[in-house]
N, C-alpha and C positions, 0 to 999 in steps of 0.2 A: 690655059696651058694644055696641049695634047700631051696625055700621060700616055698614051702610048708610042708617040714618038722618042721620049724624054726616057722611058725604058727602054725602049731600045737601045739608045744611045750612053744609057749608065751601064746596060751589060755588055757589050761592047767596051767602055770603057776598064769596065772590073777585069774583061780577058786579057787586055793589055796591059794592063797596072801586074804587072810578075815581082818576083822578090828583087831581079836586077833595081829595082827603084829603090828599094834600102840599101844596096851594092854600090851606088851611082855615090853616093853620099859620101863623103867627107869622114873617115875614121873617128875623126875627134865629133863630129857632130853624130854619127850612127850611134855613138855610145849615152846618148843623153836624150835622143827622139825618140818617143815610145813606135809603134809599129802601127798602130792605128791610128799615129798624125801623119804618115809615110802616106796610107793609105790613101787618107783623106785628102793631102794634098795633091798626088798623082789622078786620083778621080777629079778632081776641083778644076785644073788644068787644062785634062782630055774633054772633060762634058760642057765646060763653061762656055766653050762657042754655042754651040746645039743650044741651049739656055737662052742664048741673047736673043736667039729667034724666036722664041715664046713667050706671049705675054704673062706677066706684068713686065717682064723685063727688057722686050724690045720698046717697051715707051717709057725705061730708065730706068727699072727700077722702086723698091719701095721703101720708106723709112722705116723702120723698127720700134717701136716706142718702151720703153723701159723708166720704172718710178722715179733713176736719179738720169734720166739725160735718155739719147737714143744713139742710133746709129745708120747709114744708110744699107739697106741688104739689096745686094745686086745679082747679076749672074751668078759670079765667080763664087761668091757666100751663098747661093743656095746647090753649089754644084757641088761647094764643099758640106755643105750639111748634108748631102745625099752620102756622100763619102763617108760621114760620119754617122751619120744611121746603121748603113751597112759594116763597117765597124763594131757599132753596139750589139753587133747579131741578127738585124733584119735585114729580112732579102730582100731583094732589089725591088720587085714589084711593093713590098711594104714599104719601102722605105718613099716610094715615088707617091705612094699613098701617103705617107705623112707629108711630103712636103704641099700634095693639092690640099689636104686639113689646115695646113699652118698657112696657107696662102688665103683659105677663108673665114679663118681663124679672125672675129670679130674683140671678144670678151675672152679675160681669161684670169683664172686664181692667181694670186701673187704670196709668196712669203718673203717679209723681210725679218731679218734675224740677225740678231745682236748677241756674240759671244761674251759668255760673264766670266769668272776666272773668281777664286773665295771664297765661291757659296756653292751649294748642288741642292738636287733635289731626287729621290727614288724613283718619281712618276711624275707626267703631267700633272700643273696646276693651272687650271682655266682657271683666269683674275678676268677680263671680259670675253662678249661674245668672239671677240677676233685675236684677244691677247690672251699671249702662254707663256708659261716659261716650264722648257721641258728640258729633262737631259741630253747632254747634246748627243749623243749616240741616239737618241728618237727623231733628232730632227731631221726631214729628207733630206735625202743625195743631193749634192750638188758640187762643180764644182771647186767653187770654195770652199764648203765644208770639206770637203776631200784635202785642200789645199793645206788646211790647220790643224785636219786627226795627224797628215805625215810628217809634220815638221817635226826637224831632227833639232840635236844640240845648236847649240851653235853659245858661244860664250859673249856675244854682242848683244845678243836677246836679255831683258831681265828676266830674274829666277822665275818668276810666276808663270808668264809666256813660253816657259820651253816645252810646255806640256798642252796635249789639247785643254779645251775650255772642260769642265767639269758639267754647267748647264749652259741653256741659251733662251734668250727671251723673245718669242716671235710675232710677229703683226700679221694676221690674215687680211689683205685687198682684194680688190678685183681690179682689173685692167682693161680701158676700154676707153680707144679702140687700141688694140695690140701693133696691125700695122696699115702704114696710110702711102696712099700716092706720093711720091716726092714733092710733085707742087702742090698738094693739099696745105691746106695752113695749119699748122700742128696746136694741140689742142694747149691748154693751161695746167701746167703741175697740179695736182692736189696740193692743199697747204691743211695741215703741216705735213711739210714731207713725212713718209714711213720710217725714214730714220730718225727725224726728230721727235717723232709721237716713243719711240722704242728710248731711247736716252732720257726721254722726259719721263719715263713709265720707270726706269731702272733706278732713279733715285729713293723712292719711298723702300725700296727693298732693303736696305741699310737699316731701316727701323725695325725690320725680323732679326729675332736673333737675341741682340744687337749685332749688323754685320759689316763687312766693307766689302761689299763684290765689284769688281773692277771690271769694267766695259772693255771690249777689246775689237777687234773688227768687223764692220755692220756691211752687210750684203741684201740684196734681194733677188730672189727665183721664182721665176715660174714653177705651178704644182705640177703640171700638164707634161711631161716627155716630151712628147711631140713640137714643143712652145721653148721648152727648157734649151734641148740640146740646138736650137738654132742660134739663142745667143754664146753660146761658146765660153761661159763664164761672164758674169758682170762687172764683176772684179769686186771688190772691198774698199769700203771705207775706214777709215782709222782715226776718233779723234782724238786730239794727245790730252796726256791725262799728265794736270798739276802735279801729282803725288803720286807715285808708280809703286805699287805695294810689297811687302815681304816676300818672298817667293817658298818659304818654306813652311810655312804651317799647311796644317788640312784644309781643305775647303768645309767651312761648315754646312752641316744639312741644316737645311729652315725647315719648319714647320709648315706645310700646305696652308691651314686654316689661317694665321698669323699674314704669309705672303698676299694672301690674299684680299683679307679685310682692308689691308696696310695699301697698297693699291686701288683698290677698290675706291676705298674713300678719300685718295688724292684725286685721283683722276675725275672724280664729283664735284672738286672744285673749279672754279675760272678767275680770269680775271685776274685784279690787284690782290685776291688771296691766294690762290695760284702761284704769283710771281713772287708775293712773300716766301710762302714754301718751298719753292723753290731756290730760293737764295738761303734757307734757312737748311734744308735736305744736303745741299751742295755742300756747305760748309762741316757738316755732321759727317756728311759719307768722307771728305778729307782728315779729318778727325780719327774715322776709327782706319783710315791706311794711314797714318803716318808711324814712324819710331820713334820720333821724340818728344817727350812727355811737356815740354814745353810750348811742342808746336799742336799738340794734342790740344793743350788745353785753351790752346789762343783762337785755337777751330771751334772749340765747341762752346766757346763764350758767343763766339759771334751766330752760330746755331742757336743760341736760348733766346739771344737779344735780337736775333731778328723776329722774333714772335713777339715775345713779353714784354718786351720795354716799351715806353712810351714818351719822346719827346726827351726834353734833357732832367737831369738829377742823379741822385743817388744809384747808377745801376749794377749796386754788386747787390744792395739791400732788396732792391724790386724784384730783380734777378732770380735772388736765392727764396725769397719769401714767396712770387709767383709761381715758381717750378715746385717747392713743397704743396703749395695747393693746390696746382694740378695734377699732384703724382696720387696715384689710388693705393690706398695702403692705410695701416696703423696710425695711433699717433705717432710714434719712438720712429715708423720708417718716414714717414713727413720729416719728421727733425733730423732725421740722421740724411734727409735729402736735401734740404737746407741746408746742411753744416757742409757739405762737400758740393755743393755749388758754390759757396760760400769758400773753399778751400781752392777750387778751381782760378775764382779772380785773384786770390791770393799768390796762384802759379803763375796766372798771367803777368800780376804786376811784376813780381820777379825778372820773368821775361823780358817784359818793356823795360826795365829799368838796370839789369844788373847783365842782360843778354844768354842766360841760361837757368832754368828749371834749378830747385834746390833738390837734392835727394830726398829731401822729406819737408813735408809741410806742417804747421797744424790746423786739425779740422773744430772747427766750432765747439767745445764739450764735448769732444772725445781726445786730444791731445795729437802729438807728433803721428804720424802715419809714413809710410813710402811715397812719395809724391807721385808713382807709374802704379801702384794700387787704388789711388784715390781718384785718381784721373780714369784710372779702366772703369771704375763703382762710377764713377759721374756718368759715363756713358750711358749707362743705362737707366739713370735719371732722365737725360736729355731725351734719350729715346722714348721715354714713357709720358714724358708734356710734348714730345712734339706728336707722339700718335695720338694722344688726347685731344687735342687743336686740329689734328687733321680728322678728326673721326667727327668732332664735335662741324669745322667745316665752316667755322670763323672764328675772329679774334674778341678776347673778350673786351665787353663795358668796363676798363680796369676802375673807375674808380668806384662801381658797383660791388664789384668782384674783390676788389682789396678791406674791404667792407664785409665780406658775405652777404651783399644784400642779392647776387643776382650768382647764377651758374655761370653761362657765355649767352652772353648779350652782342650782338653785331653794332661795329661800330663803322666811322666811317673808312678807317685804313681798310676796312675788309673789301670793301665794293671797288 
């Protein structure tokens, strides 16, 4: 590309781009386009001929490569990126300077970021080398992020959603190659995608706390300015969520140290243990968003039993007597952990059978209770064997372990 033909032809173009080009406009449309997409596109228009004479673009053009898909960047999209540099306040000969960078722009940092909504946090907390979860006012600019601090009311939106995200959990990548000849053969996604590594990461965070942080639009950006503002927004992903949460409580602050271990030590597993927990986490994190104590408790049966049970029989008994012995504590808090697992199947059966939660249940030797207080105290039973299992990082030898002859012993469901 001759950069000095290409400035030329972008100042030139800036001298004719006058305000008459937001005059030209449409009333109803001048009042909702900012003043620097006028810009952008007026420069986009005038320079995109001049453009097509310079390679890469007179042999077509290049693709764009981005973590969920690409795009083709031609003339007209780097005429307008030049538009949009000078926009952001660089002059013209800088901004022709970003575009020769971005055109041999091989490798380049990536964030993908997943808004949480429930939970917050003061400060960054590194859980790995590449994973964080920071407030979201820390995480860089972009324009997504921008897209979610300014959302307004709106009464279609659930409560939760009307407010920016509280924190956000981010994936550091790299990206390479950034962009390729059009008939180049495009390379192979990484697997697993950046947004599935971030949803699979967000699950064990329900176990801090105990919490229910809800997932909300997942994006990825380049770190690089110069890289960023070519793609013009990536757009968001959104995946729908079974159980859409309260919208008025606080978001609770987790503990750094707790996030972290909690994390740390899912993400250590693979495999058939892995996918356990993850069927076990899913069901827990619907558990603690739900309002109804019935449906509460039909989540977090299926959270314990996807761990601790084994094959068929008795599993309120197994249930309740393997969660008291992996919960760390006293004897009186074992049994008081028993008895309200134990009080949990008792809601569920209710539920199966009579199609609603009773206001009160009774718990094993302690008598009558509130059935939304017993079920809130279970949660944190449930939380305390499923970080036990996840910490420890397989499932136990249950007929060792129901014994006390063994700790956790690896069995075959774990591999």
């Amino acid at each position: 590309m001759n950069t000095s033909r290409v400035l030329a032809a972008l100042t030139e173009a800036l001298q004719s781009c006058s305000s008459d080009s937001r005059a030209q406009l449409p009333a109803e449309i001048r009042s909702i386009v900012p003043e620097d997409f006028v810009l952008e596109m007026a420069v986009g228009r005038t320079l995109a001929p001049v453009l097509l004479q310079e390679s890469p673009f007179a042999e077509g053009g290049l693709i764009f490569l981005e973590s969920d898909g690409s795009f083709r960047f031609r003339e007209e999209d780097a005429a307008r990126y030049l538009g949009r540099r000078v926009a952001d306040g660089r002059k013209p000969e800088e901004a022709v300077f970003d575009l020769s960078v971005l055109l041999a722009t091989e490798r380049a940092d990536c964030l993908a970021v997943l808004a949480l909504w429930g939970v917050t946090v003061d400060e960054r907390v590194d859980l790995t080398e590449s994973l964080a979860l920071l407030p979201f006012d820390s995480v860089p600019e972009s324009t997504e992020k921008g897209r979610i601090a300014q959302r307004r009311f709106d009464p279609l939106i659930p409560m939760i959603f009307r407010h920016p995200p509280p924190c956000a959990l981010c994936y550091r990548f790299t990206m390479s190659p950034v962009l390729i000849r059009q008939d180049s053969e495009r390379p192979e996604p990484s697997r697993p995608h950046p947004v599935e590594r971030l949803h699979d990461a967000a699950l064990p965070i329900a176990l801090a706390g105990p919490s229910g942080p809800a997932p909300g639009p997942c994006w990825t950006q380049y770190l690089e300015p110069v890289v960023e503002r070519a793609t013009g927004g990536s757009g968001m992903q959104t995946k729908m969520l079974d159980v859409v949460p309260y919208g008025f409580e606080e978001p609770l602050k987790l503990d750094p140290a707790a996030i972290r271990e909690t994390v740390r030590d899912y993400l250590r597993t693979d495999g058939g243990m892995r996918a356990r927990l993850r069927l076990s986490l899913t069901h827990f994190n619907r558990a603690m968003t739900r309002l109804d104590t019935g449906a509460k408790a039909l989540d977090l049966a299926i959270a314990l039993e996807a761990l601790i049970t084994d094959g068929e029989g008795e599993h309120t008994f197994k249930t309740a007597l393997r969660a008291a012995l992996l919960t760390e504590g006293s004897a009186p808090q074992r049994i008081r952990a028993r008895a309200l697992v134990s009080a949990v199947y008792r809601i569920r059966s209710a539920v199966v059978h009579n199609g609603v939660a009773p206001p009160r249940i009774s718990v094993p030797g302690f008598g009558e209770e509130p059935s939304a207080s017993v079920v809130k105290e279970a949660n944190r039973v449930a939380a305390a064997v499923l970080r036990r299992i996840t910490r420890e990082g397989t499932i136990p030898d249950w007929q060792a372990f129901d014994l006390g002859l063994s700790r956790v012993q690896p069995n075959d469901d774990s591999t």
